[in-house]
N, C-alpha and C positions, 0 to 999 in steps of 0.2 A: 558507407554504412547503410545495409539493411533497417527498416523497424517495422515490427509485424506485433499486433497489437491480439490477444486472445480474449475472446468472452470469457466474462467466469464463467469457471466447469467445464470449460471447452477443453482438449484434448490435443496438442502438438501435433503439424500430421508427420508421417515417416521423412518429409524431407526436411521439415524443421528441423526434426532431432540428430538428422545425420547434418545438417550446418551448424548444431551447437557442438556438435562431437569434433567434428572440423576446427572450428574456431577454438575449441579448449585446447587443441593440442599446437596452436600458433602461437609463438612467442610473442609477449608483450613487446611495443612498442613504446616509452615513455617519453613527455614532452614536456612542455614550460606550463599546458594546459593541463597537463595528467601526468605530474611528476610521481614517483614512484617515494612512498610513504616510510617513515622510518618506523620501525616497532612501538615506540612510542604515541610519536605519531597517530598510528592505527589505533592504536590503546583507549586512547584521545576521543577517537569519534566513537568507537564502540561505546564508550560509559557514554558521550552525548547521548547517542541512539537509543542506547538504552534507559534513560530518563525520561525522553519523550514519546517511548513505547509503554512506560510504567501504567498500569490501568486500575483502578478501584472497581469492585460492586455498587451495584445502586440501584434501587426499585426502581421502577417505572410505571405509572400507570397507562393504558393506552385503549382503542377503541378496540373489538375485535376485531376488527375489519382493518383498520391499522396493521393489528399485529398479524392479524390473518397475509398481508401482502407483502411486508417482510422475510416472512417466512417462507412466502413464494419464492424467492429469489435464491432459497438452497442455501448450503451451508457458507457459514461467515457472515449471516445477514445480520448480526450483533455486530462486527467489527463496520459490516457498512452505515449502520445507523451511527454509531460510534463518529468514524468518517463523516456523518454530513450534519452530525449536530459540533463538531467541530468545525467545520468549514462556514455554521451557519452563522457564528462565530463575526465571518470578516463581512456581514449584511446587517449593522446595526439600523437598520431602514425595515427589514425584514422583524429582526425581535419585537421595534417597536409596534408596527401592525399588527402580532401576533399574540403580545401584551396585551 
């Protein structure tokens, strides 16, 4: 197993893309680790997946400067703030300082 990891915004180069085209057209191999899913099954994880993708609005106040370097970061830089105020979540050491 290859893993090749991309900056965001970064671009596949030509040999990337010619080993995904490769590997699409290889037959699955399934196992006791990666058995192969029944329709339902799959059905299953998509409504999971899709419950824990569900998003609401919400203002936000912030500094310019804050939001000036978010913005640095180019498009999705909502879904990344998004991302680490839920991760900041598993640092209840962190809220309380910053409380």
């Amino acid at each position: 197993m290859v893993r090749e990891t991309l900056e965001p915004g970064a671009k596949p180069t030509k040999a990337q893309i010619a080993e995904i085209r490769t590997a699409a057209i290889k037959p699955i191999h399934y196992t006791d680790d990666a058995p192969c899913l029944t329709d339902s099954e799959l059905a299953e994880f998509k409504k999971i997946n899709a419950e824990n993708r569900r998003k609401v609005n919400c203002t936000l106040r912030l500094s310019r400067a804050s939001l000036d370097w978010w913005k640095s970061l180019g498009d999705g830089y909502t879904a990344a703030m998004s991302r680490m105020l839920e991760e900041a979540q598993n640092y209840p050491e962190l809220i309380k300082k910053i409380i």
